[in-house]
BANUTI-649775 format. One line per 4 residues: their letters; for each residue x, y, z of N, C-alpha, C. Coordinates in Angstrom, 2 decimals. Last residue first. Layout:
BANUTI-649775
A	X:Y:Z:X:Y:Z:X:Y:Z  ...
end
This chain:
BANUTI-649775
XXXX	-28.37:10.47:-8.67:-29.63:11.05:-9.48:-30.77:10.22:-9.86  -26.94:10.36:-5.58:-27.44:9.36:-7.13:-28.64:10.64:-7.33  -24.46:12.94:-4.73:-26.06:11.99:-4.19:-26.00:11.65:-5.62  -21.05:13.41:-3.33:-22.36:12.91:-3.81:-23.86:12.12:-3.95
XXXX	-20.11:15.10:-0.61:-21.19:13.90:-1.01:-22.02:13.77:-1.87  -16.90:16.68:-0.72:-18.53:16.86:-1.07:-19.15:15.32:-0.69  -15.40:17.63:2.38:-15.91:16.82:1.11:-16.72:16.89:0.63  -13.65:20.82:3.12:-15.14:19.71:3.54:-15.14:18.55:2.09
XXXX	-12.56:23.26:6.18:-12.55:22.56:4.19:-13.88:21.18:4.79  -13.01:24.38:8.62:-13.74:25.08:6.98:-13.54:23.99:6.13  -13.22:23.37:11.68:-12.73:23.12:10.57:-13.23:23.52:9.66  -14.76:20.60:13.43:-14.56:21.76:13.56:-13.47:22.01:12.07
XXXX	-16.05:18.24:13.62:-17.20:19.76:13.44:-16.39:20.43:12.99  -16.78:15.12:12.96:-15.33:16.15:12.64:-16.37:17.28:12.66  -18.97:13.57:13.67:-18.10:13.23:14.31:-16.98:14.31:14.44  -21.33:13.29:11.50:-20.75:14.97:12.91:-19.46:14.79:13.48
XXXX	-21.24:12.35:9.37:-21.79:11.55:10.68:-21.78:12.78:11.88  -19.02:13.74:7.69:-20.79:13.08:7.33:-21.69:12.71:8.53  -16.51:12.97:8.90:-17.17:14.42:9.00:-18.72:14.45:8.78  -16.17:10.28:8.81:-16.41:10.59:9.88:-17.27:12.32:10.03
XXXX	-18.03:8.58:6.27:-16.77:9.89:6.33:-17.61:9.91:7.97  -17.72:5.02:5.58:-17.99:5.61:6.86:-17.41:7.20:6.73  -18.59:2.78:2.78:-17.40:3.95:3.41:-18.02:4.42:4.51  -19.30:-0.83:3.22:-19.61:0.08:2.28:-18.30:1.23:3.16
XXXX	-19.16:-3.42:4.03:-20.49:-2.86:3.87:-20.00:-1.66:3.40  -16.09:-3.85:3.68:-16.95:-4.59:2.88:-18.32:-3.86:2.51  -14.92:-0.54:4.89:-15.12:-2.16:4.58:-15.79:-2.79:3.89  -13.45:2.03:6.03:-13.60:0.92:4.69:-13.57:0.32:5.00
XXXX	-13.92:5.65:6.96:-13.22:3.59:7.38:-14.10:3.43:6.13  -12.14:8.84:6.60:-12.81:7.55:6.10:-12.58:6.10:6.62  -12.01:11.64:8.02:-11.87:10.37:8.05:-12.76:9.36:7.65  -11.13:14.60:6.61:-12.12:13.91:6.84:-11.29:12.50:7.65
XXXX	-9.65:16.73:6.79:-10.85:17.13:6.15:-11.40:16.21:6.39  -7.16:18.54:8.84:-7.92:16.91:8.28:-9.66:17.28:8.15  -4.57:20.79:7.91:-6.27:20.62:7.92:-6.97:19.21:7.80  -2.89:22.43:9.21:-2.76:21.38:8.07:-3.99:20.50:8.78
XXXX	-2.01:23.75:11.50:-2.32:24.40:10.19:-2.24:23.71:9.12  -1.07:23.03:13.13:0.29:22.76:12.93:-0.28:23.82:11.31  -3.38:22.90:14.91:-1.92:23.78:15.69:-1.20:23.99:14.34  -5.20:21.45:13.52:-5.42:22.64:13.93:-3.89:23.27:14.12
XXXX	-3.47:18.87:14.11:-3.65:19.46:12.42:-3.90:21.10:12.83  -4.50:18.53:16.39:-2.98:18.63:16.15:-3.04:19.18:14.68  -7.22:17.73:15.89:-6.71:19.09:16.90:-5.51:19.26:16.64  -7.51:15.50:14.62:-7.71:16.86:14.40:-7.26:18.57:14.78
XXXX	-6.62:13.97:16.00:-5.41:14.13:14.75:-6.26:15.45:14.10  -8.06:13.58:18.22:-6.99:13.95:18.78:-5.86:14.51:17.28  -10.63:12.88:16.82:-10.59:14.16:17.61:-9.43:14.84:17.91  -9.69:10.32:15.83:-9.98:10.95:14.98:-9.64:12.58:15.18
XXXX	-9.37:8.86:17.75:-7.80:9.31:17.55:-8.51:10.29:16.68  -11.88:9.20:18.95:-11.37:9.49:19.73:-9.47:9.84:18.94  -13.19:7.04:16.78:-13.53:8.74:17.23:-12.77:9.65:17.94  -12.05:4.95:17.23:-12.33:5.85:15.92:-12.30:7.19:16.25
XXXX	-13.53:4.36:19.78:-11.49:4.59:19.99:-11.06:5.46:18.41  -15.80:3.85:19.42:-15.55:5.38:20.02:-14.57:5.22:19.77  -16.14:2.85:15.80:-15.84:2.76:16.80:-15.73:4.11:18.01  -17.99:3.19:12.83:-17.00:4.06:13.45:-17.00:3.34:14.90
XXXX	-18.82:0.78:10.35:-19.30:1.87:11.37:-18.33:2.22:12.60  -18.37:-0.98:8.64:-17.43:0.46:8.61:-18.11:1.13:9.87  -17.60:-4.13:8.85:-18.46:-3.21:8.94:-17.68:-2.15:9.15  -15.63:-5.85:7.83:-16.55:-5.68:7.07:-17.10:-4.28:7.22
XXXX	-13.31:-6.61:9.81:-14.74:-7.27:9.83:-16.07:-7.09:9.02  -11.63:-4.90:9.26:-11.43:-6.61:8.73:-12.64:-7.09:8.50  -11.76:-1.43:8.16:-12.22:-2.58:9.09:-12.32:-4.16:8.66  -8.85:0.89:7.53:-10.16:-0.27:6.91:-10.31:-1.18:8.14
XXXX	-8.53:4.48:7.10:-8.85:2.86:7.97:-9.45:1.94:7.35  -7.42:7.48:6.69:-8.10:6.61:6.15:-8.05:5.36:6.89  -7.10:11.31:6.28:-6.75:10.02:7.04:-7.75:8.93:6.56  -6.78:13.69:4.41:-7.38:13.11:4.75:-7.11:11.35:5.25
XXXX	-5.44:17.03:4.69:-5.19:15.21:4.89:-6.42:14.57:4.68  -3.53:19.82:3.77:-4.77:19.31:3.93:-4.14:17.91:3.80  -1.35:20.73:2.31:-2.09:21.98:3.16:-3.11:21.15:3.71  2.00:19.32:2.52:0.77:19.06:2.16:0.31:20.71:3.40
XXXX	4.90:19.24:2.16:4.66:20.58:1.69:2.50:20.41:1.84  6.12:16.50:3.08:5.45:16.95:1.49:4.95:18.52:1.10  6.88:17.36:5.58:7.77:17.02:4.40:7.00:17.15:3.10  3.92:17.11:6.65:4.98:18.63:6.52:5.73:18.37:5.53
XXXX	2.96:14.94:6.11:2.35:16.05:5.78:3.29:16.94:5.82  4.84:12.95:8.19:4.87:13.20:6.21:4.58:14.21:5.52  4.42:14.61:10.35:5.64:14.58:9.92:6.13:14.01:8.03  1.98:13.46:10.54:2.30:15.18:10.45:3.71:15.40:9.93
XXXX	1.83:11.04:11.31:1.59:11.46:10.53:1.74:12.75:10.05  3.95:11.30:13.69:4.23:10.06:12.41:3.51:11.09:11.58  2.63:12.79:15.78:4.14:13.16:15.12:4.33:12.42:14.10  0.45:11.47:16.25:0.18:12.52:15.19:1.66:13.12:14.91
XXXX	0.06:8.22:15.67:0.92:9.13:17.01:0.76:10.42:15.79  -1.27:5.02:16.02:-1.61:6.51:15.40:-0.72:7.45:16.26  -0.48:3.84:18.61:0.07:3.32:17.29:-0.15:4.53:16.40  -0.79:4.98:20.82:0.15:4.93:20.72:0.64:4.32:18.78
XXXX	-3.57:5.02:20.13:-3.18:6.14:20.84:-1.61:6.59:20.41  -4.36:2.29:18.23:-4.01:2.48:19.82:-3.61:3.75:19.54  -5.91:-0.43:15.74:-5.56:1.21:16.13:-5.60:1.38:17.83  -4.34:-3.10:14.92:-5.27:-2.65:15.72:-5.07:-0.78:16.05
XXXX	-1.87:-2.51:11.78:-2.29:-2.81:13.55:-3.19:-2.76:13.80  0.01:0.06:10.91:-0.85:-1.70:10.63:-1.03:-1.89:11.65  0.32:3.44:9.71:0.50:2.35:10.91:-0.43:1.02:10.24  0.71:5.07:7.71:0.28:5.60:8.82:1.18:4.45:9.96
XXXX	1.50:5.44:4.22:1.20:4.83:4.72:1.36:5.29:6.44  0.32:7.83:1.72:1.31:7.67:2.58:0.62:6.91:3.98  -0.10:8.69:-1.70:-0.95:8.46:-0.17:0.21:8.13:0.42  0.38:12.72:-2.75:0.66:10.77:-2.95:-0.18:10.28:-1.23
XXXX	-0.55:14.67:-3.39:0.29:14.78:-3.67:0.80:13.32:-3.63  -4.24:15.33:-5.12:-3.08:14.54:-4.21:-2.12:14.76:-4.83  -5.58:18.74:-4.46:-5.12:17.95:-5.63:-4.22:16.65:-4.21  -6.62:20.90:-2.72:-7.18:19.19:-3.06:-6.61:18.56:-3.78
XXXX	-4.96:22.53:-3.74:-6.46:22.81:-4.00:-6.98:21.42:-3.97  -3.24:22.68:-1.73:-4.33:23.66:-1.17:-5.17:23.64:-2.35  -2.64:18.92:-2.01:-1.85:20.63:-1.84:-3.12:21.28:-1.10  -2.71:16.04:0.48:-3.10:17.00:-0.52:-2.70:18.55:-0.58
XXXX	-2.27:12.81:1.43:-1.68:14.18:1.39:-2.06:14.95:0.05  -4.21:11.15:2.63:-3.84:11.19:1.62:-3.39:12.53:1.83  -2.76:7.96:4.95:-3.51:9.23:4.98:-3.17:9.66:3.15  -4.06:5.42:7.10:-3.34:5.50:6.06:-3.51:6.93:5.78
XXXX	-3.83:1.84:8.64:-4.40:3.49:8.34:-2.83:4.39:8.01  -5.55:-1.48:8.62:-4.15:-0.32:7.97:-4.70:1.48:8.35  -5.57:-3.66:10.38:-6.22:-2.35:10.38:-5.20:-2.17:9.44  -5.21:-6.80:8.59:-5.02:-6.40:9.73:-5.90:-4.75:9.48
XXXX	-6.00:-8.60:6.10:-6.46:-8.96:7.34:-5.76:-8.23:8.54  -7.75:-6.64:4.06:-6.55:-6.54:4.35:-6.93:-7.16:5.79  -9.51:-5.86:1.93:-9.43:-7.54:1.58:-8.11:-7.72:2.90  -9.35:-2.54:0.98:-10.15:-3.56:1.50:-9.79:-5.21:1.05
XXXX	-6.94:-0.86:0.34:-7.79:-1.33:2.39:-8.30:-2.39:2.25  -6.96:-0.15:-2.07:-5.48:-0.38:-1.11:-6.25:-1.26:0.57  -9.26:0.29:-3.02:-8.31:-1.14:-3.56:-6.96:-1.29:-2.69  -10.37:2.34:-1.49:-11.06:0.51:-1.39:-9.94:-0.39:-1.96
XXXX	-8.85:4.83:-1.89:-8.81:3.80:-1.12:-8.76:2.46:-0.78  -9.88:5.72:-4.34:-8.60:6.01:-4.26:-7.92:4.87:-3.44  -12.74:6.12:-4.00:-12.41:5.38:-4.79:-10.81:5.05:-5.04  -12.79:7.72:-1.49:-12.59:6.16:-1.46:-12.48:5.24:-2.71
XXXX	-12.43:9.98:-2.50:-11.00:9.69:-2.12:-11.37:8.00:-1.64  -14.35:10.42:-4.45:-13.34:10.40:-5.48:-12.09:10.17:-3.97  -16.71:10.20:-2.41:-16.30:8.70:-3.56:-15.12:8.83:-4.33  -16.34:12.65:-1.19:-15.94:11.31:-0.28:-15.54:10.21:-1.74
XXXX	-14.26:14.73:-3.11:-15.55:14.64:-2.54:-15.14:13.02:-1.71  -12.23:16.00:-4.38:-13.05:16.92:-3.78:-14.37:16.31:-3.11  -9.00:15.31:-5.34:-9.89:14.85:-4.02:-11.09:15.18:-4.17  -7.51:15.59:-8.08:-8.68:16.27:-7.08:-9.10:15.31:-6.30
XXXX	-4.97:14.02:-9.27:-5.63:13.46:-9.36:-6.30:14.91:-8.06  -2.21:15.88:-11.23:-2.74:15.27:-9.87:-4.24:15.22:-9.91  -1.77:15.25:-14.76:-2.74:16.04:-14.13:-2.40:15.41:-12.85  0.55:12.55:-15.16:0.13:13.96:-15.38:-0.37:15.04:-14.68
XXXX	-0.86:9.87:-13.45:-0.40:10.34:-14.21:-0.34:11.68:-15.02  -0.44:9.34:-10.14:-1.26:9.92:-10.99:-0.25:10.60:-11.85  0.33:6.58:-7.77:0.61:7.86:-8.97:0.07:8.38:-9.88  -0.35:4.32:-7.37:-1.24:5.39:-6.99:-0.73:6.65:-7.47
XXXX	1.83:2.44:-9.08:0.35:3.21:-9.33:-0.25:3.62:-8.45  4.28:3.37:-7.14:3.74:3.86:-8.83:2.49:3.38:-9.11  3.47:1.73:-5.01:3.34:3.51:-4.86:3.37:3.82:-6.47  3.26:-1.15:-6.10:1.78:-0.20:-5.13:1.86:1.06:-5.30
XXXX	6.09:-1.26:-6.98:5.07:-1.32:-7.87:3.46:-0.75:-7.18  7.22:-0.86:-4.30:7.26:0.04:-5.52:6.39:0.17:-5.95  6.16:-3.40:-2.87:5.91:-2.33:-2.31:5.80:-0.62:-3.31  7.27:-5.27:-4.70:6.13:-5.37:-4.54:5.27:-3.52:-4.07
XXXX	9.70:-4.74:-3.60:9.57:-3.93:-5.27:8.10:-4.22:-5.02  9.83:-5.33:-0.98:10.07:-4.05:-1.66:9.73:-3.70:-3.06  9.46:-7.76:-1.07:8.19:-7.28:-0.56:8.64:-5.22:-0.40  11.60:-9.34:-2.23:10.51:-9.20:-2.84:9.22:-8.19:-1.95
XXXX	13.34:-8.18:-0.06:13.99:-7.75:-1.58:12.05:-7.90:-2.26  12.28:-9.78:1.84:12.50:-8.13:2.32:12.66:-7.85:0.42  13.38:-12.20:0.49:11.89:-12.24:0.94:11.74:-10.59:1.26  15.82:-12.14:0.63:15.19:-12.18:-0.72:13.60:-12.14:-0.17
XXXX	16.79:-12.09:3.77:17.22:-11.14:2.59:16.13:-11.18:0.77  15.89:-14.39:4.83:14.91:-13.23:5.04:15.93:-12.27:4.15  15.17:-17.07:1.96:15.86:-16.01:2.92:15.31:-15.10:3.40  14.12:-19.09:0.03:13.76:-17.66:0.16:13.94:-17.17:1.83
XXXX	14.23:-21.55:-0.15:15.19:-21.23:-1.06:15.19:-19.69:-1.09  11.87:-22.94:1.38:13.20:-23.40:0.72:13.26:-22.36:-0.53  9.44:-20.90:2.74:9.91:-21.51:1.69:11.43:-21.47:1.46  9.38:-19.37:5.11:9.08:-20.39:4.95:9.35:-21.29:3.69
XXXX	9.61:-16.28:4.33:10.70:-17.26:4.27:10.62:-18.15:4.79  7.07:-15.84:3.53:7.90:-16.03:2.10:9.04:-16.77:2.57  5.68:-15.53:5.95:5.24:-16.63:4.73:6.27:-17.00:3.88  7.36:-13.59:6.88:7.36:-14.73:7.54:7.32:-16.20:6.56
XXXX	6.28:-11.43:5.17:7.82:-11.95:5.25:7.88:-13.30:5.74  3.13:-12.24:4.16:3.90:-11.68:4.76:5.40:-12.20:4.55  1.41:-12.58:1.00:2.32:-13.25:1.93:2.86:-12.15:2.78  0.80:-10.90:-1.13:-0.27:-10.27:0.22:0.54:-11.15:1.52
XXXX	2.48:-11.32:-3.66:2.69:-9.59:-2.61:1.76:-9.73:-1.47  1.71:-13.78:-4.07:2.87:-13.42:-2.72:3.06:-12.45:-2.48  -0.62:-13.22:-4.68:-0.72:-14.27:-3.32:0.79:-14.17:-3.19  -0.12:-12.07:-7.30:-0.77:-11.28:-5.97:-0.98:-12.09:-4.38
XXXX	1.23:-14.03:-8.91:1.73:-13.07:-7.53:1.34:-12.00:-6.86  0.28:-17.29:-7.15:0.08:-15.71:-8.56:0.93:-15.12:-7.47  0.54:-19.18:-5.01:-1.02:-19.30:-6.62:-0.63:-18.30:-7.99  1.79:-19.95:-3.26:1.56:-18.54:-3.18:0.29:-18.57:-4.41
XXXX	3.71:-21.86:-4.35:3.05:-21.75:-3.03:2.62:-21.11:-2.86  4.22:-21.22:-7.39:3.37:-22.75:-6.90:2.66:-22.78:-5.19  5.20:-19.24:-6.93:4.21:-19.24:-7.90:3.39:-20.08:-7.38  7.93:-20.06:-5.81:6.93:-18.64:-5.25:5.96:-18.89:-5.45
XXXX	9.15:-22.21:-7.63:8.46:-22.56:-6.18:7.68:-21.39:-5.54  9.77:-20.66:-9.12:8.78:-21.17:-9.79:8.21:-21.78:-8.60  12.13:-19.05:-7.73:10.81:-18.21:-8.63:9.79:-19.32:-8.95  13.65:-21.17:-7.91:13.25:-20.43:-6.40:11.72:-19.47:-6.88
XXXX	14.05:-21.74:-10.48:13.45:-22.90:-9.47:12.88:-21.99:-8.10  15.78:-19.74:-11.36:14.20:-19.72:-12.05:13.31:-20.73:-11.14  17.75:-19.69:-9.87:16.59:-19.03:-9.48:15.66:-19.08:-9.90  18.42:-23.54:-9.26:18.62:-22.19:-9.82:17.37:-21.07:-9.39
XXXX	20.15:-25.14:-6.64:18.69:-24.69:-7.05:18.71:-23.25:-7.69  22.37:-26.04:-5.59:21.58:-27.16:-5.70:20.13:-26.65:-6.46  21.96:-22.75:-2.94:23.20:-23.80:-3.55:22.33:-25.55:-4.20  19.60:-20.40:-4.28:20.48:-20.91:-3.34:21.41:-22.43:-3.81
XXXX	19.60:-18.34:-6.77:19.36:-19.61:-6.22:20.23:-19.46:-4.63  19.43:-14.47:-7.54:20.39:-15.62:-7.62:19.38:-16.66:-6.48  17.36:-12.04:-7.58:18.97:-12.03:-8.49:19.67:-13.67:-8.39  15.11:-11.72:-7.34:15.36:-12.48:-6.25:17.00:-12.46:-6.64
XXXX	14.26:-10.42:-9.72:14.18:-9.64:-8.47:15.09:-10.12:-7.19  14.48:-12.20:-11.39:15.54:-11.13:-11.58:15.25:-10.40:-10.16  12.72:-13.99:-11.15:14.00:-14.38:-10.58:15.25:-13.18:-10.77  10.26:-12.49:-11.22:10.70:-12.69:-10.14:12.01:-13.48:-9.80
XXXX	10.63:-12.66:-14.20:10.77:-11.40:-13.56:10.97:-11.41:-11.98  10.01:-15.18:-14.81:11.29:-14.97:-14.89:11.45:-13.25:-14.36  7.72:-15.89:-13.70:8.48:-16.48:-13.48:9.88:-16.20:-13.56  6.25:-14.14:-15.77:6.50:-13.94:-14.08:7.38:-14.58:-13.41
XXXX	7.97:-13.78:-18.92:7.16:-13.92:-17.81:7.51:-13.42:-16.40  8.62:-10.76:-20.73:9.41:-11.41:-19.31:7.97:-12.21:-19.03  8.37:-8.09:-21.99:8.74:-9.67:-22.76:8.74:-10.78:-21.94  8.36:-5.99:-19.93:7.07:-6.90:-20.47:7.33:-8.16:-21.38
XXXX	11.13:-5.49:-20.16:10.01:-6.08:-18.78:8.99:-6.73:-19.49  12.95:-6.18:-23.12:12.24:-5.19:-22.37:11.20:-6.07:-21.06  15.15:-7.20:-24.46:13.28:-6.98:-25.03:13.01:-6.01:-24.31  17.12:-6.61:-23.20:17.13:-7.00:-24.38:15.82:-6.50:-24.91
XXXX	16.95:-6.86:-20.33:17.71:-5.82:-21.14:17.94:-5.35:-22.52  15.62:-9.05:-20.37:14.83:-8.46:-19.85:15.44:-7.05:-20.84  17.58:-10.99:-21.20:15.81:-10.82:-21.81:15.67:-10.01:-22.07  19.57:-10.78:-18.93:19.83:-10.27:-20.34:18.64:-10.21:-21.05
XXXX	17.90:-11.60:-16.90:18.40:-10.34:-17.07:18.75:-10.20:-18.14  17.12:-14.32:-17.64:16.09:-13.42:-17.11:16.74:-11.91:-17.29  19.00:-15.76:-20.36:19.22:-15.30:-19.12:18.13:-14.50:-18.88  18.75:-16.76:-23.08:18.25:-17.18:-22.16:17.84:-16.92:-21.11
XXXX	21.23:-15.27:-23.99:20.10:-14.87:-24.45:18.85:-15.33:-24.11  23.37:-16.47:-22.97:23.38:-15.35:-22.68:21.90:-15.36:-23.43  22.25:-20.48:-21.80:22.29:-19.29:-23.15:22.50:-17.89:-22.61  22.25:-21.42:-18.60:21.57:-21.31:-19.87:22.13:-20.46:-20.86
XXXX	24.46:-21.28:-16.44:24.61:-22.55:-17.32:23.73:-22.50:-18.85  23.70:-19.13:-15.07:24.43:-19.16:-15.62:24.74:-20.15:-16.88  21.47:-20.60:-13.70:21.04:-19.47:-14.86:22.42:-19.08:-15.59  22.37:-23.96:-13.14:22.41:-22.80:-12.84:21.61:-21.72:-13.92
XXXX	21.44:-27.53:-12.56:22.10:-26.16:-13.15:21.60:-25.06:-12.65  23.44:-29.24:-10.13:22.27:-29.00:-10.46:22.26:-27.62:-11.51  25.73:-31.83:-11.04:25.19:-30.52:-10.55:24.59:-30.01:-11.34  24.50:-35.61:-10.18:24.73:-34.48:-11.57:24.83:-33.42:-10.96
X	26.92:-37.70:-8.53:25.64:-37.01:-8.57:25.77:-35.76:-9.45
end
């Protein structure tokens, strides 16, 4: 019986890594950028095969950055080691672009932090919440992920989130949610971690300016609604002309 080839077996100039080192990332299909990620086959199956089976079960690879781990190591030839490996750089590639290039990107109003938002929240079949850490003039310093889950008391814990805010040096938050079901309208249990991540901000002197949910029907600012009274900083709302 023939053995099966390898990436070794192709051309040094063939190779996904040498390409890559050669031309550069962008010379690279997908196919072959995800076998540099995945670095090696399993036994009987090169990596460009493990990479081309991703593609084929998954559609693109925005259908395997949204796969969970589980999903990925359902497939022959993807380990829970190469499946964690792909849902890290996946994970990279998300925090470099919310990076703002140059200038930090101003917060100052609800549409400039849900426009920040909608592409990270919305299409997401669990809760995500999420916060944006900002200096003292609104500028972001980066978003920073909270909890996944159904929101609980216990899942939002204001030591998690405060504990990024401090490390970053942030003066101000604004916390964030998306709803599966579409509708943004605020829940009481909303309301209720909302009240409790306010008050802890109060103590610690790091200010939540708002809470936003996201969904399909449109943004929810909890401060817009009354829900957040207490507190000087504020979003603007823009109105259509």
């Amino acid at each position: 019986m023939p053995t099966a080839l390898t990436v070794r077996d192709l051309p040094p100039s063939e190779r996904p890594r040498e390409r890559l080192s050669r031309l550069g990332a962008e010379a690279l299909s997908e196919q072959e950028l995800l076998a540099c990620v995945l670095g090696r086959g399993v036994a009987g199956e090169s990596v460009l095969v493990s990479a081309r089976r991703l593609l084929a079960a998954f559609g693109s690879v925005r259908g395997i950055a949204e796969a969970s781990v589980e999903q990925l190591t359902s497939l022959h030839g993807i380990g829970p080691a190469k499946a964690v490996q792909l849902k890290a750089a996946i994970e990279l590639a998300r925090r470099v672009a919310l990076v703002p290039i140059g200038r930090r990107t101003i917060i100052d109003s609800v549409e400039a932090a849900a426009a920040l938002l909608r592409p990270h929240l919305l299409d997401k079949k669990k809760e995500h919440f999420v916060a944006l850490l900002l200096d003292n003039r609104h500028q972001l310093i980066r978003m920073s992920p909270v909890a996944i889950g159904s929101l609980s008391a216990t899942l939002v814990h204001p030591r998690e989130l405060f504990k990024e805010a401090i490390a970053a040096s942030a003066a101000a938050i604004i916390v964030a949610h998306n709803h599966p079901s579409g509708d943004p309208a605020p829940s009481r249990h909303d309301v209720q971690i909302t009240t409790r991540l306010v008050e802890a901000g109060s103590l610690l002197g790091i200010e939540v300016l708002d809470h936003l949910i996201i969904g399909d029907g449109g943004v929810v600012s909890l401060r817009s609604t009354g829900k957040i009274t207490n507190g000087v900083g504020r979003l603007n709302r823009r109105r259509s002309s």
